[in-house]
C-alpha positions in Angstrom: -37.8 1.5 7.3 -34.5 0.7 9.0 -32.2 3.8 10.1 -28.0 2.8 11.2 -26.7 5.7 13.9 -23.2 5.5 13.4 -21.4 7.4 16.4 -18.0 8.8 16.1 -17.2 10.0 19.6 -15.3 8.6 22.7 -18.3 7.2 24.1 -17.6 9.5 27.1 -20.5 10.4 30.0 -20.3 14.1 29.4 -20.1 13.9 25.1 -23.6 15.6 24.4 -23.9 13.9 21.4 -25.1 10.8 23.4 -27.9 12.6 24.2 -28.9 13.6 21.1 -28.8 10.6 19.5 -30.4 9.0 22.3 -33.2 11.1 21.8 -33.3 10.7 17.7 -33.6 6.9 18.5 -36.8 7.7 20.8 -38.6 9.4 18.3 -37.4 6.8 15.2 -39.2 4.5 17.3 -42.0 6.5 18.2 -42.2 6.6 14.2 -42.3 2.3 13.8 -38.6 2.8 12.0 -36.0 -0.1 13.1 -32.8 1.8 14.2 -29.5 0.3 14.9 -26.9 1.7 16.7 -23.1 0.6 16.1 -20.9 3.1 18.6 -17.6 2.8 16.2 -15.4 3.3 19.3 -15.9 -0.3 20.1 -15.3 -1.6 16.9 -12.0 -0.1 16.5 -10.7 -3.4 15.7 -13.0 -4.0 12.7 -13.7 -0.7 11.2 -13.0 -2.1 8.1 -16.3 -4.5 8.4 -19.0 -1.9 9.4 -19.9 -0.4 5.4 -21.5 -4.1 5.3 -24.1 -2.9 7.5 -24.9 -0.4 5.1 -26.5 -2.2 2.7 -29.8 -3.0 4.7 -30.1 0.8 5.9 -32.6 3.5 3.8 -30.9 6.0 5.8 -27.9 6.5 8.3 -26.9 9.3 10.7 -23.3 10.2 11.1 -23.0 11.2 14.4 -19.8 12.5 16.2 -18.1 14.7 18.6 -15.9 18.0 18.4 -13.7 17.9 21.0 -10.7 20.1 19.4 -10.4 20.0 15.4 -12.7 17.9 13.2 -14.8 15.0 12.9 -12.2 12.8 15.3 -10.3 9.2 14.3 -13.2 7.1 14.6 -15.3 8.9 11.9 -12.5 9.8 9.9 -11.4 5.7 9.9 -15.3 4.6 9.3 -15.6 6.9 6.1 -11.9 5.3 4.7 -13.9 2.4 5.3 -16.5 3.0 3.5 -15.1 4.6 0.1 -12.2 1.3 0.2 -15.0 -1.5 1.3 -18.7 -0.3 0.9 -20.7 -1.1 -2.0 -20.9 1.8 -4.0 -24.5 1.0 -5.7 -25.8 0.4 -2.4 -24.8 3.3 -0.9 -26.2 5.7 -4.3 -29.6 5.0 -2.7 -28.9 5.8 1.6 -30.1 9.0 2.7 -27.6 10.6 5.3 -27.7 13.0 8.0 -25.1 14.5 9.6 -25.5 15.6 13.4 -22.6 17.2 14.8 -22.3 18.9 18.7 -19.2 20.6 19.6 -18.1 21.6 23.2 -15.0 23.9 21.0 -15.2 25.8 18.4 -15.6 23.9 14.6 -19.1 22.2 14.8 -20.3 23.7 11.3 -17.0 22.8 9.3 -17.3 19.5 10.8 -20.8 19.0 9.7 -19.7 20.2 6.4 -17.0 17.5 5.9 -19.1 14.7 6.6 -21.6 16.1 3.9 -19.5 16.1 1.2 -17.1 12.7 2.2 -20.9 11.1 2.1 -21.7 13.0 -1.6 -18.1 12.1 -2.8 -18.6 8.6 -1.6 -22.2 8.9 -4.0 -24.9 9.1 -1.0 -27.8 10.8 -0.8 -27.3 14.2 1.9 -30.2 14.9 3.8 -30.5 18.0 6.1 -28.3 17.5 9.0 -28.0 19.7 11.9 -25.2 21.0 14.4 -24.7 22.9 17.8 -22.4 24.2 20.5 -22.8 22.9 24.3 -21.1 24.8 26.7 -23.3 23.2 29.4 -24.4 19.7 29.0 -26.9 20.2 32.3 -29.0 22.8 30.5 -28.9 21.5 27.3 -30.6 18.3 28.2 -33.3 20.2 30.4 -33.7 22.9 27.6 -37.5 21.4 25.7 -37.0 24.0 23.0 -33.8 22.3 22.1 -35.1 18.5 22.2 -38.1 20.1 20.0 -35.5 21.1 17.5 -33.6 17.5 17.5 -37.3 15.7 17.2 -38.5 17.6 14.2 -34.9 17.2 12.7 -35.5 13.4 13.1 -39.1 14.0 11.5 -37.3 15.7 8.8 -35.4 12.7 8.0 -37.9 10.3 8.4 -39.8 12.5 5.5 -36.8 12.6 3.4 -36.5 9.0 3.2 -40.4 7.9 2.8 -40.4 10.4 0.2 -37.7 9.6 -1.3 -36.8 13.3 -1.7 -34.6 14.3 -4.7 -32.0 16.9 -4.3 -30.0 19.0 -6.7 -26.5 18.2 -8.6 -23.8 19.2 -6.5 -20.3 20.1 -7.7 -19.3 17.2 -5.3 -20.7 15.2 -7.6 -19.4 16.2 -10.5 -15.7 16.3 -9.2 -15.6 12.2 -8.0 -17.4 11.7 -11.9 -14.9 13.4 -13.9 -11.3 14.2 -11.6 -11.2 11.7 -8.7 -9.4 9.0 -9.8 -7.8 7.6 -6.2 -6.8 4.1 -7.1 -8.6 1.5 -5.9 -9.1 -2.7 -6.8 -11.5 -3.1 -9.5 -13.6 -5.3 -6.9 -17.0 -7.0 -6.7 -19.2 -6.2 -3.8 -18.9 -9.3 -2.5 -14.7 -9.4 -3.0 -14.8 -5.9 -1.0 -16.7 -7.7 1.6 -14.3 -10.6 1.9 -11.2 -8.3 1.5 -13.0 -6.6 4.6 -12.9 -9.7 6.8 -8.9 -10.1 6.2 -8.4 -6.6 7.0 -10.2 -6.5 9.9 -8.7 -10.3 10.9 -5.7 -9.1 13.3 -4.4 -12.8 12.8 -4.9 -12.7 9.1 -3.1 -9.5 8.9 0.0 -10.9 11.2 0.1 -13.8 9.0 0.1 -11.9 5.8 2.7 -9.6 7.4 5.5 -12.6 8.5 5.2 -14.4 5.4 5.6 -10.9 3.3 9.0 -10.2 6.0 9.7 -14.2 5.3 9.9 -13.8 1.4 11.4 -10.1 1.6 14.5 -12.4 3.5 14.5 -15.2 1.1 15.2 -12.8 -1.8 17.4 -10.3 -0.3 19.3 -13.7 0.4 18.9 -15.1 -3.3 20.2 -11.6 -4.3 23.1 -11.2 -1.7 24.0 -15.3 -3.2 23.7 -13.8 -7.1 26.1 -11.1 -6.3 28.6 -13.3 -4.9 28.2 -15.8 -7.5 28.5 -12.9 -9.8 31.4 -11.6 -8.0 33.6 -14.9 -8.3 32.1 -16.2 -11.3 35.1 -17.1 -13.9 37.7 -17.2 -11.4 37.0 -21.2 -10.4 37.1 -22.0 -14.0 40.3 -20.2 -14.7 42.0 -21.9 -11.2 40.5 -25.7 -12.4 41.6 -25.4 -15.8 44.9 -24.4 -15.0 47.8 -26.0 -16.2 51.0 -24.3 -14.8 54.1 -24.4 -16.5 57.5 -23.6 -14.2 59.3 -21.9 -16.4 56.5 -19.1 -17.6 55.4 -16.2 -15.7 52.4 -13.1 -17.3 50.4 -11.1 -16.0 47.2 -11.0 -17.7 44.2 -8.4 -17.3 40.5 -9.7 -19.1 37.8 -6.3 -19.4 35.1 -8.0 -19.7 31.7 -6.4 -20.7 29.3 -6.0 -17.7 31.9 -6.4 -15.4 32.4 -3.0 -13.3 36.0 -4.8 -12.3 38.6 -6.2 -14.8 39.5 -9.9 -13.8 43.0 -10.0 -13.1 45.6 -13.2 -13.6 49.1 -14.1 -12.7 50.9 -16.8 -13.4 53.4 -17.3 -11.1 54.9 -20.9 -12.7 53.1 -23.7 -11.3 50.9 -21.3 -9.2 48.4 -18.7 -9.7 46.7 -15.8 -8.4 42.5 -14.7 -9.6 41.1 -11.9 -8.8 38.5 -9.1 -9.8 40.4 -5.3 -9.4 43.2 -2.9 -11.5 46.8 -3.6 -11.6 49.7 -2.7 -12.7 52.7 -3.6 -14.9 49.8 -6.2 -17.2 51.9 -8.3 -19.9 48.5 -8.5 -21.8 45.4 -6.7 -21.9 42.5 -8.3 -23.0 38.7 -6.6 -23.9 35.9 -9.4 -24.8 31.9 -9.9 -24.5 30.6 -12.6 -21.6 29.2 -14.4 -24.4 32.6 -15.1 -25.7 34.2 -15.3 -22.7 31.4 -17.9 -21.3 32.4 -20.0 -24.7 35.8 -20.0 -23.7 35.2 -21.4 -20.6 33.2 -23.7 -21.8 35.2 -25.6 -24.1 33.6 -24.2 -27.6 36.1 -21.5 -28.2 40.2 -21.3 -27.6 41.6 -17.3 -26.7 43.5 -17.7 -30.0 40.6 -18.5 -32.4 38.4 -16.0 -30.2 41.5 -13.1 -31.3 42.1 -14.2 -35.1 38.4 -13.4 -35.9 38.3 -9.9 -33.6 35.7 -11.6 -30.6 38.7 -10.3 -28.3 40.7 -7.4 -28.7 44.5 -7.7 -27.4 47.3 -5.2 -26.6 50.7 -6.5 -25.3 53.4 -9.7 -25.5 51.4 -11.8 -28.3 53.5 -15.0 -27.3 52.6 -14.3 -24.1 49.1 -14.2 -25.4 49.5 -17.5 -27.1 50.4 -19.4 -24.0 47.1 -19.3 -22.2 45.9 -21.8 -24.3 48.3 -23.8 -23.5 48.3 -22.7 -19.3 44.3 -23.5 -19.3 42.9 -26.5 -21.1 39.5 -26.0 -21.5 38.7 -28.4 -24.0 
């Protein structure tokens, strides 16, 4: 038989549940079980790998510390652990026991919510057990109270040998038909690998720049698209033109997706492009991008485009005519 402590405290000199657990390991010994002991405070850095040493164990004890409010940061990050990494089948055959000393008030409720966090997470609970030491001194020199821990160790030593059934719970019930955190659809063994990067600092770092690396590329690619987007006609109109001294318009193009009308003048052999409203227009122009994109390219004129409807015109219609002749696109 092979029994995993798993304690949640500070480690600290005073924290009583040292003792106890100390003396549960005595006994499981006395009893021919192999017991492991993995104090999760030293493994801060690689939490995330300890619900692989679950898989060998036929029962654990969750062991940890109130100090102030709850089960405390280690446990709390060891049972995240376990319902992200652990192997769920494995785990639907571990006995747990919960043992919980408190030097506040809160040991009970904190016994409770490692119960049900091991029934949610599809364990087997076994009877746990839970106390308040206002005096760590006479605690340890109190025999009535080591009797107590022994036979609770005895209890779970029977629970597991026995494998002892219990009743359906309504914790049970709840992860079957409600719970639905979302989580990878992984293997046991891809949960074990994804384990090993998360709990790989360097890994992680890596991940992390190159993530930040291709967040800058893009935002890039995007700041370029918008300025392509935001010039994009004008160097075809300003290469294609063809100024004539004698003719000055004013012409203003809508075109469709453009939040900004593209706006011409044609100042004789010289001539101003830009995006933005303006006043006192010779000839206003509505088309597509389609059609405006065939103009540019060659495959349509702005008079063909305007016989057939493509492009809707209101103003001078000899001015209109001219910019065929001002930009030669063909």
């Amino acid at each position: 038989m092979k029994v995993n402590i798993y304690y949640g405290g500070r480690g600290l000199l005073e924290d009583p549940t040292l003792y106890v657990i100390n003396k549960m390991e005595q006994v499981l010994t006395e009893l021919q079980v192999e017991v492991r002991l993995y104090n999760i405070y030293e493994q801060k850095n690689a939490i995330s790998m300890l619900p692989q040493t679950l898989k060998d164990a036929d029962g654990i004890i969750l062991a940890t510390t109130v100090e102030w409010l709850g089960i405390g940061g280690y446990m709390n990050q060891f049972l995240d652990a376990c319902w992200l990494y652990a192997d769920k089948s494995a785990l639907a055959t571990t006995y747990m026991q919960p043992v919980v000393m408190s030097t506040t008030y809160g040991e009970r409720e904190a016994m409770v919510t490692l119960e049900n966090a091991w029934e949610i997470l599809g364990g087997l609970p076994c009877s746990g057990f839970c106390g308040y030491v206002e005096d760590l001194k006479e605690f340890r020199e109190n025999a009535e109270y080591a009797h107590i821990i022994e036979k609770k160790v005895e209890t779970l030593y029977r629970t597991i040998s026995q494998h002892t059934k219990g009743l359906p719970t309504s914790n049970q019930a709840v992860t079957r038909s409600i719970l639905r955190t979302a989580q990878l659809e992984l293997s046991p063994q891809e949960s074990e690998q994804l384990s090993k990067f998360v709990s790989d600092d360097e890994y992680v770092q890596t991940q992390k720049a190159d993530i930040a690396d291709l967040t800058s590329m893009f935002r890039d690619m995007m700041g370029q698209k918008q300025e392509d987007s935001a010039n994009e006609y004008i160097n075809d109109f300003k290469v294609h033109f063809r100024g004539n001294p004698e003719f000055y318009a004013k012409y203003l193009f809508m075109v469709e997706g453009k939040s900004q009308p593209l706006f011409m003048n044609v100042m004789g052999e010289q001539l101003e492009c830009h995006y933005g409203k303006e006043d006192n227009i010779d000839v206003y122009m509505k088309l597509s991008g389609s059609i405006m994109d065939n103009i540019v390219a060659g495959r349509e004129t702005f008079q063909r485009a305007f016989s057939v409807g493509d492009m809707t015109a209101k103003g001078n219609f000899r001015t209109l005519r001219m910019l065929d002749e001002i930009f030669n696109f063909s």
